[in-house]
N, C-alpha and C positions, 0 to 999 in steps of 0.2 A: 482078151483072154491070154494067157502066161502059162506055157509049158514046159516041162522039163524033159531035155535030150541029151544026146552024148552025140559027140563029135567025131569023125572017123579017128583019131587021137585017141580017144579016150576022153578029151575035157569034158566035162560038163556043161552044158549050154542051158542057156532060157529063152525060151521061146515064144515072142511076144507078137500074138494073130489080132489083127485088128478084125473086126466084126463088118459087114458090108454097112451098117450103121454107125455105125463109130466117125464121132465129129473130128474125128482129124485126117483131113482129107490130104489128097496126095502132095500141097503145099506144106502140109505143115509136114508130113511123114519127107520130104527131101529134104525140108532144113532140119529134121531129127539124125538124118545119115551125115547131113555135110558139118554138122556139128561134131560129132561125134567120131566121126569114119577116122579124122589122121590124130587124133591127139588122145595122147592117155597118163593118170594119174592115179594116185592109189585110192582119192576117194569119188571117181567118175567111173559108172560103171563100163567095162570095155566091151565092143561093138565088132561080133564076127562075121557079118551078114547079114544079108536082107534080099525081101525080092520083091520087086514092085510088077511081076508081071500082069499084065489084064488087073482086075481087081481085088487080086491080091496083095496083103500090107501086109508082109513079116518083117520082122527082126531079130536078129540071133544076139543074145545079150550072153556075158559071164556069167554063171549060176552063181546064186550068192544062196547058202543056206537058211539064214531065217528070216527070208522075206522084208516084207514093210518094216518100216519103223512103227508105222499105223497098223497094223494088224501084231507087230510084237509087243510093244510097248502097250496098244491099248486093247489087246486081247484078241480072241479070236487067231483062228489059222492055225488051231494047235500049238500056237508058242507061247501063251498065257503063264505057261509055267517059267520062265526067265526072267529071271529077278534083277532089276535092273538098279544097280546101285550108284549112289552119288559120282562113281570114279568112273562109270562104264559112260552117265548120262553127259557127264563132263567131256568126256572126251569124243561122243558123238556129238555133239555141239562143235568142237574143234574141229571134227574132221568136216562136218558140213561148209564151216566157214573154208577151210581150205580151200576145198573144191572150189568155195562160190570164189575166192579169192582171186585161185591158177584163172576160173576162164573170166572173171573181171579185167584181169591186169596181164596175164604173163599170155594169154592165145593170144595170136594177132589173124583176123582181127578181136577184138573181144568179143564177149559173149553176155548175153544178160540172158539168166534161166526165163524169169516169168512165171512160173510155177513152182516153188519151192512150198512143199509141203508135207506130212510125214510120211504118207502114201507113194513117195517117189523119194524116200531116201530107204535103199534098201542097203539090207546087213547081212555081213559076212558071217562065217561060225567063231569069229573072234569078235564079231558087235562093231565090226570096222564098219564107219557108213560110207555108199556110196550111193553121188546123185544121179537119179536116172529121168529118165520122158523129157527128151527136148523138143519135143514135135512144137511148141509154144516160145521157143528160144528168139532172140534178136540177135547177127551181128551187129557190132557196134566198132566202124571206121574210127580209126582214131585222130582224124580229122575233125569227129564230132565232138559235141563241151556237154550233151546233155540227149538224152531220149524220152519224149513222154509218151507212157506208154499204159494201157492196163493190166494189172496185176493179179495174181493167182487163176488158176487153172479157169478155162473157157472163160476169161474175164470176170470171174465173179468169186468172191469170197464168202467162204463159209458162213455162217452163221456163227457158229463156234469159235472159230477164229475172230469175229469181228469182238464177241462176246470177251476173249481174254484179252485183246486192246484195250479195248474202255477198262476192264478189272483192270490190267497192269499201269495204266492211268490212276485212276481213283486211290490205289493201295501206295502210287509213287508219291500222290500229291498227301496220303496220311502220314506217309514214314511207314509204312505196313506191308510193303513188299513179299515179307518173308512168310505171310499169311494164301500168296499162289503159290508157294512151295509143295509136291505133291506128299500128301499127306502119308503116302506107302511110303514113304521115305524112312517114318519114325524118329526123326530128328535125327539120322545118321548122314547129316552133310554140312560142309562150311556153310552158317549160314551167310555171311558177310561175301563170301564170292555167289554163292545162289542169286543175293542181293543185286550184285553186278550184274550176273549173267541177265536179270530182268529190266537190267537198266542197259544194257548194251541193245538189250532190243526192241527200246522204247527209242535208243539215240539213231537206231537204224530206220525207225519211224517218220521223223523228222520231217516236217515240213518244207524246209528249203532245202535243199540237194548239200549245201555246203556244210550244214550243221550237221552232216549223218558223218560215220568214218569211213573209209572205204574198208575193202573187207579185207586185206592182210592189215589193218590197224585194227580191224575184229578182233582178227587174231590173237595179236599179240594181249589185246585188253581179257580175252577168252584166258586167254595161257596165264595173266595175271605178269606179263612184263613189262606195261606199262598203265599208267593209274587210268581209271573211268569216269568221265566228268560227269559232275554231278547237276551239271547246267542241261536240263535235259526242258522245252516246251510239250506244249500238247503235240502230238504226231500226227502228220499232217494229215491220212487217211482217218481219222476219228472225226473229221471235221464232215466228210462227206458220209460217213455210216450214219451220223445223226442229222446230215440232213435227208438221207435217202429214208431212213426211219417218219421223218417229220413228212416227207412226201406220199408216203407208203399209207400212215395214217388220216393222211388227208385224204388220197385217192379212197380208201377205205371205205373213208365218213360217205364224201361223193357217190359211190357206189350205195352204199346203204339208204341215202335219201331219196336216189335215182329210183333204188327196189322199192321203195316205201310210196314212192310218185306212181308204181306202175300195180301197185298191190292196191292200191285206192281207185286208179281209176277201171282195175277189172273190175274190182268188188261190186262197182254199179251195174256190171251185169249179170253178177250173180254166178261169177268166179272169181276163183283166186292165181295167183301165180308170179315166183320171185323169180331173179337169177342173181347171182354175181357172179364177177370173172375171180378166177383162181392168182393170188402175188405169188413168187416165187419167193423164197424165205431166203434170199440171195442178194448182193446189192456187187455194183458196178465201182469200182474206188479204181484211180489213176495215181499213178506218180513218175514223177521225171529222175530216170537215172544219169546220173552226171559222173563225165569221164575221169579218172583217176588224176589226170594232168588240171580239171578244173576245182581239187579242191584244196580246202588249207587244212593235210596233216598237222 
């Protein structure tokens, strides 16, 4: 739960109470502080306290006015009315990269979020993003060449998310790109950088660590100062979506023959009775993040 307070100052504070159920336990809530606690940039949100007494999980975070990027951008939370235009969405993209950039390359040691997703990038009253929830974070020594690790929040991605992978796939392999373009747009954006922007994050996909850019080469491909290869493969997490898919409806079938074996052998005595176990509409995908120093800018 996310509260908003004032500080003996004056500032404005968020105030984010963890629930005595809440899966982020007091590991992950210390490497959210040690993350967070000495370093600050304009698009990481900054960090004025916490208290971990007995079983209590706070956190005092910078207030940021309009919430999520997920609750503003895709409604909800009373911000439905901000109209989010090509030059606003352009530039919260930039700033995301930034952020993810600074604690890639410039903290020492680095940092890898683990959970980047729109629900943790919150915005300022000027539409500045800032990343926040590092409870899921990794350092990364820089003695290391590579991390394999799982990706998005509590290890599992979205449905939705997996969904516009494969679309940004399919429309890359027609030439059709400009067809995930959000239709509220009204055709009021480049479409030819839009294009990029979906190809930079199909190249961020990439199956070997080396073929992805690092992310101040994001950047700059973001910013449009340097061109975006056009040499992009399947990305590597699409390979495990369809086969968790493939497995999902296997187990499925399995389940459905299992009920159909136990629904015949009541019936002979003159009842009936099914069950099956409930999938989670969630799937497990890995990838190995590899150190700024092991790749070929």
């Amino acid at each position: 739960m996310r509260f908003q307070g004032m500080l003996r100052d004056g500032t404005m504070a968020a105030v984010k109470v963890l629930s005595a159920e809440s899966r982020q336990g007091i590991k992950e809530f210390l490497t959210e502080i040690k993350v967070i606690a000495d370093i600050e940039h304009n698009n990481l949100v900054k960090l004025y306290g916490y208290c971990a007494e007995g079983n209590h999980r706070i956190l005092v975070y910078g207030y940021l006015e309009n919430n999520s990027l997920a609750q503003t951008l895709l409604g909800g939370g009373g911000h439905s009315n901000i109209q989010f235009s090509w030059p606003t969405r352009r530039k919260i993209c930039i700033g995301v990269a930034r952020g993810l950039a600074f604690l890639h390359e410039e903290v020492q040691p680095h940092v890898v979020h683990r959970d980047i997703k729109a629900s943790n990038v919150l915005l300022d009253n000027d539409l500045e993003p800032r990343i926040s929830d590092f409870g899921l974070a990794k350092l990364f020594p820089a003695n290391l060449t590579h991390i394999s690790t799982n990706v998005a929040g509590t290890a599992r991605l979205p449905p939705e998310e997996q969904y516009l992978v494969e679309r940004a796939w399919e429309f890359y392999q027609k030439q059709e790109l400009v067809n995930l373009v959000d239709t509220s747009l009204a055709g009021n954006y480049d479409v030819e950088e839009a294009c990029n922007y979906l190809k930079i994050g199909l190249l961020c996909t990439q199956d070997v660590p080396k073929q992805r850019p690092s992310m101040s080469t994001a950047v700059l491909m973001l910013m449009g100062e340097i061109e975006v290869s056009d040499k992009i493969s399947r990305p590597g997490m699409l390979s495990e979506f369809m086969s968790f898919k493939g497995d999902k409806m296997r187990k499925h079938g399995d389940e459905k023959d299992q009920n159909n074996k136990w629904e015949t052998k009541d019936s002979g005595k003159g009842e009936s009775s099914s069950s099956s176990l409930g999938l989670a509409e969630t799937s497990n995908a890995t990838m190995t993040f590899s150190s700024i120093y092991d790749r070929d800018n």
